[in-house]
The first five atom37 places (N, CA, C, CB, O) and aatype in JSON, in Angstrom:
{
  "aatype": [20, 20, 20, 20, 20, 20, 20, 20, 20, 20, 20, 20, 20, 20, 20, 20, 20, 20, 20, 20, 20, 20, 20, 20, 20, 20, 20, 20, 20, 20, 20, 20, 20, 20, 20, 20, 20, 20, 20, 20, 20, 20, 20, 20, 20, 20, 20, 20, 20, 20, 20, 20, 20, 20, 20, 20, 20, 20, 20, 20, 20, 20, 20, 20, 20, 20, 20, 20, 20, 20, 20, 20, 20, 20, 20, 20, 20, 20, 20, 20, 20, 20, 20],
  "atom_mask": [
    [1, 1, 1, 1, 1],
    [1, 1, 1, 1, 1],
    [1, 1, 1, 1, 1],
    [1, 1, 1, 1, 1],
    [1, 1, 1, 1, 1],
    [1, 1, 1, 1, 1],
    [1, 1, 1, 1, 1],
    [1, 1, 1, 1, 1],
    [1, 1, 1, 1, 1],
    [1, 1, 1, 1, 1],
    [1, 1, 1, 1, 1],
    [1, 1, 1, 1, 1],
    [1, 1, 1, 1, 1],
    [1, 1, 1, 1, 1],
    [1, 1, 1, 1, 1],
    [1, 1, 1, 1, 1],
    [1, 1, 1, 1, 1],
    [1, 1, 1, 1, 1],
    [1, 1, 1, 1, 1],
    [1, 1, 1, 1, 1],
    [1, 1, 1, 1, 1],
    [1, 1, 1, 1, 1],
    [1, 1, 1, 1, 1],
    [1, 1, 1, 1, 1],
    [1, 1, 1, 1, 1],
    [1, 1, 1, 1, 1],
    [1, 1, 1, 1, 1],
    [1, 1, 1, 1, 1],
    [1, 1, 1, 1, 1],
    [1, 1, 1, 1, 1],
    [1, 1, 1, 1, 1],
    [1, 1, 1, 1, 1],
    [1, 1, 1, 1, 1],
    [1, 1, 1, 1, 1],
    [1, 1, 1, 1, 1],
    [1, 1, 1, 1, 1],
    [1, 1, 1, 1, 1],
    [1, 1, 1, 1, 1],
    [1, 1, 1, 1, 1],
    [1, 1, 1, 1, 1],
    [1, 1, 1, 1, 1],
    [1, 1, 1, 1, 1],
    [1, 1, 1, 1, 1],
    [1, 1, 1, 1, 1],
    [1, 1, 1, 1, 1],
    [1, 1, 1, 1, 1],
    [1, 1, 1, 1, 1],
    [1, 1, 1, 1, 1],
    [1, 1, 1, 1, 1],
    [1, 1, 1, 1, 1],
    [1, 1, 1, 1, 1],
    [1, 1, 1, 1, 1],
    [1, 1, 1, 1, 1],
    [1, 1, 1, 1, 1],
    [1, 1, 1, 1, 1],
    [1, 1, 1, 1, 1],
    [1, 1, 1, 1, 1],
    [1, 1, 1, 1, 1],
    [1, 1, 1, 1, 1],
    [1, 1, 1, 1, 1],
    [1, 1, 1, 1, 1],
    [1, 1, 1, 1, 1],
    [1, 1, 1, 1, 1],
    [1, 1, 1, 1, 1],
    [1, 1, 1, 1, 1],
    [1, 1, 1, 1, 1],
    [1, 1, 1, 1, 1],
    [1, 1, 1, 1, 1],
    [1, 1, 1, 1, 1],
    [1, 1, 1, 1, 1],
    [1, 1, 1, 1, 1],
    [1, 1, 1, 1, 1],
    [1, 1, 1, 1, 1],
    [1, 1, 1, 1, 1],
    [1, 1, 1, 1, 1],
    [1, 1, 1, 1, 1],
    [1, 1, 1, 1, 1],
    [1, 1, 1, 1, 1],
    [1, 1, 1, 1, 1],
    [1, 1, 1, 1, 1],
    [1, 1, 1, 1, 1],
    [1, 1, 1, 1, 1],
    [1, 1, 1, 1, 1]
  ],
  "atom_positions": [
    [[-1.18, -18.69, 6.06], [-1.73, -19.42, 7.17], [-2.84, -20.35, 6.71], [-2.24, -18.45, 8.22], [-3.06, -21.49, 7.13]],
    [[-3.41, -19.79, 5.91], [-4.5, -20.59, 5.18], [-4.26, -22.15, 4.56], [-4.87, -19.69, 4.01], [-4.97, -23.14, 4.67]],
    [[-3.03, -21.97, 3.88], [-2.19, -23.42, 3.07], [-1.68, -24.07, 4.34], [-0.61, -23.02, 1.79], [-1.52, -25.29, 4.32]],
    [[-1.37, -23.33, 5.57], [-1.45, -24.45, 6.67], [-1.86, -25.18, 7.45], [-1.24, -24.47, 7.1], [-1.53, -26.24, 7.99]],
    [[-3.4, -23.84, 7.46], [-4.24, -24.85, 7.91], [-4.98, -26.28, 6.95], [-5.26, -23.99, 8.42], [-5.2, -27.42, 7.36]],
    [[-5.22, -25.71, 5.65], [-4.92, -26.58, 4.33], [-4.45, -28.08, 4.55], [-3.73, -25.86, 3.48], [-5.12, -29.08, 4.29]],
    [[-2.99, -28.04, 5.16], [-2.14, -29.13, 4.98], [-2.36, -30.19, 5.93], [-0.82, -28.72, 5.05], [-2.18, -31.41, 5.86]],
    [[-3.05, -29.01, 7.32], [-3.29, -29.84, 8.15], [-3.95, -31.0, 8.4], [-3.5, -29.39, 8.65], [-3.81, -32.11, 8.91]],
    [[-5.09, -29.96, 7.57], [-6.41, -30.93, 7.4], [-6.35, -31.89, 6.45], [-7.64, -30.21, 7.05], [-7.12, -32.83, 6.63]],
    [[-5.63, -31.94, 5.44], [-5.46, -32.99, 4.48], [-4.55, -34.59, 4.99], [-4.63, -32.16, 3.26], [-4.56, -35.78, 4.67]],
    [[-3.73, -33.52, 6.14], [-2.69, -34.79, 6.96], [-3.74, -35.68, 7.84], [-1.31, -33.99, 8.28], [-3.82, -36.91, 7.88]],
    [[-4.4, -34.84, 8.42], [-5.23, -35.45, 9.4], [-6.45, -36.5, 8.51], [-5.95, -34.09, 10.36], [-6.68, -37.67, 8.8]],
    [[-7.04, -35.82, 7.55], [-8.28, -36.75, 7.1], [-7.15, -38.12, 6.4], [-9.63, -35.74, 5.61], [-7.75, -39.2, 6.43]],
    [[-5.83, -38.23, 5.87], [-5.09, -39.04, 5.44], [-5.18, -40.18, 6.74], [-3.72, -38.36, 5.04], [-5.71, -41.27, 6.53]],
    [[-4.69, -39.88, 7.91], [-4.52, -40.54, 8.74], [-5.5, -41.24, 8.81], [-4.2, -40.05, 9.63], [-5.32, -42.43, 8.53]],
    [[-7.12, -40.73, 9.25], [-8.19, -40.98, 9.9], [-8.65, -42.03, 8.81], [-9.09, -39.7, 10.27], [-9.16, -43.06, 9.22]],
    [[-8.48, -41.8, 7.14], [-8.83, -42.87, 6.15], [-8.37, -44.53, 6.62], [-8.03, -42.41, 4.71], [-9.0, -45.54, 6.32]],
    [[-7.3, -44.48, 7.32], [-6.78, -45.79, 7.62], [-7.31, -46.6, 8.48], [-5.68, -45.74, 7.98], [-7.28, -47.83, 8.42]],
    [[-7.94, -45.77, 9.51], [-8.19, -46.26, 10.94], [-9.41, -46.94, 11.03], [-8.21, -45.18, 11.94], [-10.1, -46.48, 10.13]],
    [[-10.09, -47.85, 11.68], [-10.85, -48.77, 11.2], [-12.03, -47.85, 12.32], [-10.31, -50.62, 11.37], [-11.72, -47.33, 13.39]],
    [[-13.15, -47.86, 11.8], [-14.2, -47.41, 12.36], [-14.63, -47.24, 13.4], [-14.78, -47.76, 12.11], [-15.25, -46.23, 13.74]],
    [[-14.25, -48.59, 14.38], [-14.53, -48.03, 15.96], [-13.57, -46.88, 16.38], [-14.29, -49.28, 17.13], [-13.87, -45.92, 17.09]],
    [[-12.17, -47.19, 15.72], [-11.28, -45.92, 16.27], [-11.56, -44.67, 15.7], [-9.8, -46.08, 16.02], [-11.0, -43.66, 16.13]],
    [[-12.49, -44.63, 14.67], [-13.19, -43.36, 14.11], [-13.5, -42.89, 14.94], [-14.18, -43.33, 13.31], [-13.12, -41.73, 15.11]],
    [[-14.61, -43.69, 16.21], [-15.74, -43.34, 17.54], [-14.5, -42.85, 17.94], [-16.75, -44.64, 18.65], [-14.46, -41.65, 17.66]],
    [[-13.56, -43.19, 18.44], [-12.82, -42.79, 19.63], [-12.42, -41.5, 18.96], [-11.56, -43.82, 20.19], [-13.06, -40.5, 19.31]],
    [[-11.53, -41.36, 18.13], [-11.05, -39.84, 17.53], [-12.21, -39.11, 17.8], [-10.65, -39.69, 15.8], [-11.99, -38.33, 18.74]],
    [[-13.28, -39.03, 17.39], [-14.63, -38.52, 17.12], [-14.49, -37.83, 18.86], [-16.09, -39.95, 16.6], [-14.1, -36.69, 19.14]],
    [[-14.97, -38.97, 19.91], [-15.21, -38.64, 21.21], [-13.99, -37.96, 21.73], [-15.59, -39.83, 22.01], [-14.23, -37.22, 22.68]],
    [[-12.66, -38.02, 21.33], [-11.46, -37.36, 21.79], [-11.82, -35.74, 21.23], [-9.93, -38.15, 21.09], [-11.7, -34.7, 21.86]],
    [[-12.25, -35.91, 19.97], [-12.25, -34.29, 19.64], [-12.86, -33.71, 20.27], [-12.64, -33.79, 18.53], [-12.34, -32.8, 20.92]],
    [[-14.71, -34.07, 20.41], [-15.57, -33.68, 21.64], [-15.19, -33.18, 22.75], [-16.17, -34.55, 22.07], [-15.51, -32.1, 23.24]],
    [[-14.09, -34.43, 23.39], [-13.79, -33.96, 24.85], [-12.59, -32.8, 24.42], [-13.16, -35.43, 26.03], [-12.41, -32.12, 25.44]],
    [[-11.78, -32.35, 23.4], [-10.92, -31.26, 23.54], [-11.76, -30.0, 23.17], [-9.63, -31.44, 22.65], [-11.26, -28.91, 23.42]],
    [[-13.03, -30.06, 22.6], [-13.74, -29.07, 22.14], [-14.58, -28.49, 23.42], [-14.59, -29.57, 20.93], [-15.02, -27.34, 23.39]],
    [[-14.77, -29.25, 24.43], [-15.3, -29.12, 25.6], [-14.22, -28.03, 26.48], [-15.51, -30.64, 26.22], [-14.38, -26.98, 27.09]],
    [[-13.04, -28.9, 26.17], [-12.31, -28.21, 27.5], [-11.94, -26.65, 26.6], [-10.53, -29.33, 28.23], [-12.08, -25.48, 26.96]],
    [[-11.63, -26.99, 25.84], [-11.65, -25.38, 25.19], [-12.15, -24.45, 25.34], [-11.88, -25.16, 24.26], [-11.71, -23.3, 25.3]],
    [[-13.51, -24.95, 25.6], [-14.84, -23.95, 26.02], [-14.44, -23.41, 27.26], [-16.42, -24.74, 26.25], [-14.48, -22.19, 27.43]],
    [[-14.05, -24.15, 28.13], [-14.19, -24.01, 29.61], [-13.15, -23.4, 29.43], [-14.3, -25.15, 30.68], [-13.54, -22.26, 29.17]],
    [[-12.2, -23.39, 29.4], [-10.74, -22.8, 29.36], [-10.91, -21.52, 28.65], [-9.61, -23.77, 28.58], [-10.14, -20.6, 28.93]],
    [[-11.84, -21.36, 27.77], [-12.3, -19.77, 27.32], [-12.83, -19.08, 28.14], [-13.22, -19.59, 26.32], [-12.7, -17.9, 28.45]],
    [[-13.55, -20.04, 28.56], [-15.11, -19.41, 29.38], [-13.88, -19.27, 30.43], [-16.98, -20.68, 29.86], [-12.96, -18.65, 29.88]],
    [[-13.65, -19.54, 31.41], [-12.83, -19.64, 32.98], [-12.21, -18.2, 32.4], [-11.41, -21.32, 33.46], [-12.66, -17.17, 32.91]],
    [[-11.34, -18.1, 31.49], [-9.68, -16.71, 31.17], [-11.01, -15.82, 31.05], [-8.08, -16.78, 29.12], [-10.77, -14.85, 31.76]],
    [[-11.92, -15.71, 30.66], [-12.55, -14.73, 30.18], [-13.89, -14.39, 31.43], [-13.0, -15.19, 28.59], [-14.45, -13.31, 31.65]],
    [[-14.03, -15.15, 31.8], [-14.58, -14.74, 33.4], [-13.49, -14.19, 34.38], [-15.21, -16.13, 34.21], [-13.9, -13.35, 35.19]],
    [[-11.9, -14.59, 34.46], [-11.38, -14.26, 35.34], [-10.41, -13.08, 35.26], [-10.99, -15.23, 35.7], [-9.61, -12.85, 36.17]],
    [[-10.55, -12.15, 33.88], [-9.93, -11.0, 33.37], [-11.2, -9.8, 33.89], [-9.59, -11.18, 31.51], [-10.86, -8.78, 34.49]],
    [[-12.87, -10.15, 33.53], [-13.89, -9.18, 33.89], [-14.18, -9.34, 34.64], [-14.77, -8.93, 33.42], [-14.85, -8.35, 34.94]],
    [[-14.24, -10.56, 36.03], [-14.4, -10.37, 37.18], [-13.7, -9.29, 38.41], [-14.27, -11.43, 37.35], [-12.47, -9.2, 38.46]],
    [[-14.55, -8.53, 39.34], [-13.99, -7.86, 39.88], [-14.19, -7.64, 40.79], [-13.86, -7.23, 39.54], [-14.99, -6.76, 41.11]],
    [[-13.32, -8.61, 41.89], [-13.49, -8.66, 43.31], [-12.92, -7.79, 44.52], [-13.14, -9.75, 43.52], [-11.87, -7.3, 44.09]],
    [[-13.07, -7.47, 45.54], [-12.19, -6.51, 46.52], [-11.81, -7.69, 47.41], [-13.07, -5.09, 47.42], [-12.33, -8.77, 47.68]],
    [[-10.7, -7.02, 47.76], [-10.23, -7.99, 48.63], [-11.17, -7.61, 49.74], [-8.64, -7.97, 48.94], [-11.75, -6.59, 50.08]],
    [[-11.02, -9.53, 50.43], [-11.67, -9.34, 51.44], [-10.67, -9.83, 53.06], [-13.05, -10.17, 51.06], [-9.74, -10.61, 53.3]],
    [[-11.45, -8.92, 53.83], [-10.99, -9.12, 55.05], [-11.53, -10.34, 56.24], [-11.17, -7.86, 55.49], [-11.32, -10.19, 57.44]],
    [[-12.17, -11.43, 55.72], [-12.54, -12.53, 56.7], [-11.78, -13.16, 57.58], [-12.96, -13.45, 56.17], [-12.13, -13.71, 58.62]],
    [[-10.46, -13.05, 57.01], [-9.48, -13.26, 58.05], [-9.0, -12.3, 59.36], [-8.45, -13.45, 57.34], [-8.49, -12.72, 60.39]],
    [[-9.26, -11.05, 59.06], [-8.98, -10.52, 60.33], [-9.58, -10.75, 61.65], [-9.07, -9.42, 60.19], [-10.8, -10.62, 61.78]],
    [[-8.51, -11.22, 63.1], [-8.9, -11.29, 63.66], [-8.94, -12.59, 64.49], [-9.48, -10.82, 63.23], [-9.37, -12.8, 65.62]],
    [[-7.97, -13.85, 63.03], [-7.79, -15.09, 63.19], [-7.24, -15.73, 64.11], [-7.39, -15.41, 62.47], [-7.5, -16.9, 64.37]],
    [[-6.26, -14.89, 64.79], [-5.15, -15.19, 65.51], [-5.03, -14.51, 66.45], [-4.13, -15.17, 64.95], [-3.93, -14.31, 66.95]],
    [[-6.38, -13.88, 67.02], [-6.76, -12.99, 68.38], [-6.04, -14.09, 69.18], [-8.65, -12.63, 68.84], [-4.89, -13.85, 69.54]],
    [[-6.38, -14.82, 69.39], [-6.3, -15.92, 71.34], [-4.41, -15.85, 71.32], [-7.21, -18.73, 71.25], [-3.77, -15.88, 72.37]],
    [[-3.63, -15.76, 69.76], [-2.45, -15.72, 70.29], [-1.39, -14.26, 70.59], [-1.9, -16.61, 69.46], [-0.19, -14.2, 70.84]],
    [[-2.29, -13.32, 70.44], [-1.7, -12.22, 70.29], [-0.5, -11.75, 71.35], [-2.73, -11.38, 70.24], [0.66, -11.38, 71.14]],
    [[-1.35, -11.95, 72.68], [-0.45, -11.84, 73.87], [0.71, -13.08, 73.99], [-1.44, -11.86, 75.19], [1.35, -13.06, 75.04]],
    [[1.07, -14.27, 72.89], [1.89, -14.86, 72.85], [2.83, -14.44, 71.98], [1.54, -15.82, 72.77], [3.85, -13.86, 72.35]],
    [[2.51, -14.75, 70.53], [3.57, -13.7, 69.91], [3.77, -12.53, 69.58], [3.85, -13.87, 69.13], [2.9, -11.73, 69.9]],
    [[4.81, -12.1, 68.95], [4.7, -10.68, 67.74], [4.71, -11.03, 67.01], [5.48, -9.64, 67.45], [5.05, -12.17, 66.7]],
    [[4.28, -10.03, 66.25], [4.25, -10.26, 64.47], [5.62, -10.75, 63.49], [3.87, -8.68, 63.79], [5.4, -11.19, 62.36]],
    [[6.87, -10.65, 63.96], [7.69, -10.87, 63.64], [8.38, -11.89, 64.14], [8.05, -10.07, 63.59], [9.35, -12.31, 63.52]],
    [[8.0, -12.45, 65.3], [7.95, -13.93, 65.83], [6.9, -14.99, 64.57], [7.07, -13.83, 67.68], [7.19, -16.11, 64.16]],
    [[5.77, -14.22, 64.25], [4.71, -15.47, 63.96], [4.97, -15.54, 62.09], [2.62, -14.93, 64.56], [4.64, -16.51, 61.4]],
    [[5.7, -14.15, 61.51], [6.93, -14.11, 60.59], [8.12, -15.78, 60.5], [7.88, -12.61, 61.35], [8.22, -16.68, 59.67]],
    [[8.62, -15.57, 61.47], [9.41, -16.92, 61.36], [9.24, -17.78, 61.8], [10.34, -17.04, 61.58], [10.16, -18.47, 62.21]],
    [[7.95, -18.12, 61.91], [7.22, -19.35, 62.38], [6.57, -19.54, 61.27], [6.3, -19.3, 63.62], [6.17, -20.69, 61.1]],
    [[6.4, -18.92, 60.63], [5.77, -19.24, 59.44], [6.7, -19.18, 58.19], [4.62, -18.34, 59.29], [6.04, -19.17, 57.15]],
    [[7.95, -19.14, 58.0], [8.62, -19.28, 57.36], [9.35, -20.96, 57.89], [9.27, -17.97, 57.29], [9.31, -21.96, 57.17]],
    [[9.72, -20.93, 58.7], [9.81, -22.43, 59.38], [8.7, -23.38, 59.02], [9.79, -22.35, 60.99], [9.01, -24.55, 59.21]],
    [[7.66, -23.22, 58.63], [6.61, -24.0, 58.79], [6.62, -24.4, 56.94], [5.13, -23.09, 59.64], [6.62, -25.57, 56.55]],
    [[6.63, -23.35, 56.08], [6.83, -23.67, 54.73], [7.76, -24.64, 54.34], [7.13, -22.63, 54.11], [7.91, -24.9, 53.14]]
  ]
}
């Protein structure tokens, strides 16, 4: 794994020798911005594996005013109709 990462890096600094200096800036600022999102994309999977929430019930209760209109198995295929 080592000689591949090796190869990589030798392909890549090959390339980057060619490229004329302002496009240096840009590679440069492209890596930045993928080194950024990396972070976040660590940080986010790894907040959202040890986070530990209960479900919550704020919704109960939403659909009091229609109760005496439908059943539950009426508002079932109304809501499958509606998707």
């Amino acid at each position: 794994m080592q000689k591949t990462a090796q190869l990589f890096d030798r392909k890549v600094l090959r390339k980057l020798k060619v490229l004329p200096e302002y496009k240096k800036e840009e590679v440069l600022d492209f890596l930045d911005f993928l080194v950024d999102k990396t972070r976040q994309n660590v940080k986010s999977s790894a907040g959202a594996v040890n986070q530990k929430t209960k479900f919550r019930f704020d919704w109960e209760g939403g659909l009091a005013e229609i109760q005496n209109t439908y059943s539950s198995v009426e508002l079932q295929h109304k809501a499958t109709e509606w998707r």
